[in-house]
C-alpha positions in Angstrom: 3.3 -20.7 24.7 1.4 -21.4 21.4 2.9 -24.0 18.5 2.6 -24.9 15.1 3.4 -27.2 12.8 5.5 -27.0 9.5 3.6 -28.4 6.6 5.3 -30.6 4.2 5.5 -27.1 1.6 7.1 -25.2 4.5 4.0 -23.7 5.3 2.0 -23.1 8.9 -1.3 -22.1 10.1 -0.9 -18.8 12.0 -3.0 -19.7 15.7 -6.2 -17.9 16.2 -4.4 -16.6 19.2 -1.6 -15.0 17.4 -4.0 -13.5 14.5 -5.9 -12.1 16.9 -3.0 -10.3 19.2 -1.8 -9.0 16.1 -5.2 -8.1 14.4 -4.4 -9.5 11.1 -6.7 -11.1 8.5 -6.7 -12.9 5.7 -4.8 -10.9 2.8 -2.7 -8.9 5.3 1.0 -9.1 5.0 3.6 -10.4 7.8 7.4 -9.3 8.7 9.6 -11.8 9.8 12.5 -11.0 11.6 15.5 -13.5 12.1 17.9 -13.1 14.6 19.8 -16.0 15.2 17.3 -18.7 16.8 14.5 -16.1 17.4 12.3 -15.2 15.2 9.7 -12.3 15.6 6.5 -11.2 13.5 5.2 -8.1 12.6 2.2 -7.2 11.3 2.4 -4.7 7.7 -0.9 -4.3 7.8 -3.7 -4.5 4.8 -3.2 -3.9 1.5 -6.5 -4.0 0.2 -7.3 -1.0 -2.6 -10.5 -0.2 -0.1 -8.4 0.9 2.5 -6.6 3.7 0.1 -10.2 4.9 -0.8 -9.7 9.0 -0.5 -6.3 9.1 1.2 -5.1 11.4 -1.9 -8.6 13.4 -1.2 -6.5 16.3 0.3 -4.4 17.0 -3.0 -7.4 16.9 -5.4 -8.1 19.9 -7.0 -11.3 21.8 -7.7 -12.1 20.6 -11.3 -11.4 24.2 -13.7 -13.8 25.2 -16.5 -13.3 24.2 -20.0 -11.5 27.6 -20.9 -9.0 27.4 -18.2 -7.6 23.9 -19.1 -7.3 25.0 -22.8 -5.2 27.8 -21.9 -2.8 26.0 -19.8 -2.4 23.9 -22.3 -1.8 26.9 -25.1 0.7 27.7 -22.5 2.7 24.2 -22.3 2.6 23.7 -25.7 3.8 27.1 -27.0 6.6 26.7 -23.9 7.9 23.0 -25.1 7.4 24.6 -29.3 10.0 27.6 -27.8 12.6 24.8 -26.0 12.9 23.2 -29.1 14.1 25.9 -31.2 
């Protein structure tokens, strides 16, 4: 069994034992979990901007010539100039 103590804030010092078990480090976020008496802890894992790097690399698209961008614009513009008629 492993204990902590409540600070005067309301605050505690997760144990090494307990960061460790749930691999968790500073910056990472917690769930806590209330049911009746017990409570339980989850970790949510990092949130650091590092850890996004490239996840959105499989919807990037191959950058288009000058020309091509141009005309899709024409193309939206002319379209929203005939909705507003």
């Amino acid at each position: 069994m492993i204990s902590a103590k409540i600070s005067a804030k309301g605050q505690i010092t997760l144990p090494s034992a307990v960061r460790k078990t749930l691999a968790v480090h500073p910056g990472d976020r917690l769930l806590f979990m209330v049911e009746g008496q017990t409570v339980s802890v989850r970790s949510l894992g990092s949130c650091r901007a590092r850890d996004l790097a490239g996840c959105l690399r499989q919807y990037a698209r191959k950058p288009s010539d000058q020309a091509t961008i141009r005309s899709h614009i024409k193309k939206g513009v002319g379209r929203a100039a005939a909705q507003e008629k």
